[in-house]
C-alpha positions in Angstrom: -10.5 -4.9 12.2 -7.1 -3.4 11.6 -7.5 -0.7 9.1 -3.5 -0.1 6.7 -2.5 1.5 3.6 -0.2 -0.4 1.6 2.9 1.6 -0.3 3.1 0.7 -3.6 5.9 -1.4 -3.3 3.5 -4.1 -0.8 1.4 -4.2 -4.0 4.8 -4.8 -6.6 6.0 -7.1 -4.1 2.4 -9.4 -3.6 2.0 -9.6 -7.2 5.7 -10.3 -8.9 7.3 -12.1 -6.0 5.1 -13.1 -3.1 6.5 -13.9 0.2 5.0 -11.8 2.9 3.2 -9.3 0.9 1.6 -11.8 -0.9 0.7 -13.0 2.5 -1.1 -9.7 3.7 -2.9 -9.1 0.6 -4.5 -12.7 1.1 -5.2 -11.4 4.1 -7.1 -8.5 2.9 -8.6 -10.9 0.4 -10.0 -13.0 4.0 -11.4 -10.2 4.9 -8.6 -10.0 8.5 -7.2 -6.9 7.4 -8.7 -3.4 5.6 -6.0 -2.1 3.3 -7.0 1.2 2.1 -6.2 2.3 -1.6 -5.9 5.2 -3.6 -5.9 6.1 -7.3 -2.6 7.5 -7.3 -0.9 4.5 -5.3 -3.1 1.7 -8.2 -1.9 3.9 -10.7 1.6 3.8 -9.6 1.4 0.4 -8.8 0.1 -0.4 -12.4 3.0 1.7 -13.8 5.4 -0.2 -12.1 4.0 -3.3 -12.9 3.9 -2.5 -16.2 7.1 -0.5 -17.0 9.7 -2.5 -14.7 8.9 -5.9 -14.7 7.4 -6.0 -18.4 3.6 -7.1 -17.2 0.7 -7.4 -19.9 -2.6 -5.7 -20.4 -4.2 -9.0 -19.4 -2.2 -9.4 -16.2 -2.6 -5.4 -15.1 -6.1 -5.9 -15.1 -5.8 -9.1 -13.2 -4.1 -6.5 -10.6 -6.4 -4.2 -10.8 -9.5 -7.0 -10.4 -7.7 -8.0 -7.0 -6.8 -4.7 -5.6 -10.7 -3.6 -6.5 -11.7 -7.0 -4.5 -9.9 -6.8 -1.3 -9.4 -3.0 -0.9 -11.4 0.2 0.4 -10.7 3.1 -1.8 -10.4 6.4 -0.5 -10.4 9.9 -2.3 -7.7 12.0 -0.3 -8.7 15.6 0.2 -5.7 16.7 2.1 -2.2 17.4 0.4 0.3 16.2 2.3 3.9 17.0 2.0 5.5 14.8 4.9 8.5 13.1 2.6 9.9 16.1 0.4 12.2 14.4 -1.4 8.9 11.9 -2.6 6.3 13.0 -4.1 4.8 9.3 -4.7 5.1 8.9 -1.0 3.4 11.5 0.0 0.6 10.2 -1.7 0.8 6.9 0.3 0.6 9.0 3.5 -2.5 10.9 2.4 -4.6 8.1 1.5 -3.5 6.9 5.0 -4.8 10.0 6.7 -8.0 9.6 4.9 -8.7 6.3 5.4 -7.9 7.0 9.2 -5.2 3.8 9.1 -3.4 3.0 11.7 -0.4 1.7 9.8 1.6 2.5 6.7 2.6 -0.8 5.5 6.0 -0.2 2.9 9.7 -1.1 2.7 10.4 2.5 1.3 13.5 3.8 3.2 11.9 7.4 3.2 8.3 6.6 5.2 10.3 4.1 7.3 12.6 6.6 8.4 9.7 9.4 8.9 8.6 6.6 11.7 4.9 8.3 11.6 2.8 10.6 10.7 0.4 12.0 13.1 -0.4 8.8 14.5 0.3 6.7 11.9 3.1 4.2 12.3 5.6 3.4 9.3 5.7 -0.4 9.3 7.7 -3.0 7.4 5.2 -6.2 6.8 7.3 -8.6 9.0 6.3 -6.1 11.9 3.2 -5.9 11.0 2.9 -9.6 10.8 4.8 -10.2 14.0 2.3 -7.6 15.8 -0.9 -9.6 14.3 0.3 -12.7 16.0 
């Protein structure tokens, strides 16, 4: 099974406007793909979520009932500091190293342009998608 972290912004995306992202978190809900999670990138998530696009308690912990459901969590012991300028995406990268993913799943211009991170591959979902097929 392919093992992926999603960035935040896979989550955002799923939730407030579907499309693709919605798509690979059903996935993850089937059981075809392992999306590993973090606190920091739920938390952020649920910030997001919350702060941006106005969502209630009752629909955060709808979120948080999925992302519990279809996600292995991971507690990163490594700081990483691959994306300087990011301290939120750093965080994506280290629950990726701990999980042992093979893919960073995000649309965040500052992974995408890092390309990888020892080994693993900065992906935007339609790739990912395409390379599942």
């Amino acid at each position: 099974m392919r093992r992926v972290t999603f960035d935040t912004n896979i989550f955002v995306s799923a939730f407030e406007f579907g499309g693709k992202p919605e798509k690979l978190l059903q996935m993850a809900m089937d059981g075809e793909i392992e999306v590993a999670v973090s606190q920091p990138i739920v938390n952020e998530t649920v910030r997001v979520l919350r702060e941006k696009f106005n969502w209630s308690p009752v629909e955060l912990d709808r979120v948080l009932s999925v992302i519990r459901l279809c996600t292995k969590w991971v507690s990163p012991t490594q700081n990483i500091d691959a994306v300087p300028t990011d301290a939120d995406d750093n965080r994506v990268v280290e629950c990726a190293v701990a999980s042992g993913s093979e893919a960073i799943i995000t649309g965040d211009k500052d992974l995408l342009r890092l390309g990888q991170y020892e080994g693993i591959r900065m992906m935007r979902v339609g790739e990912f998608l395409e390379r599942l097929l």
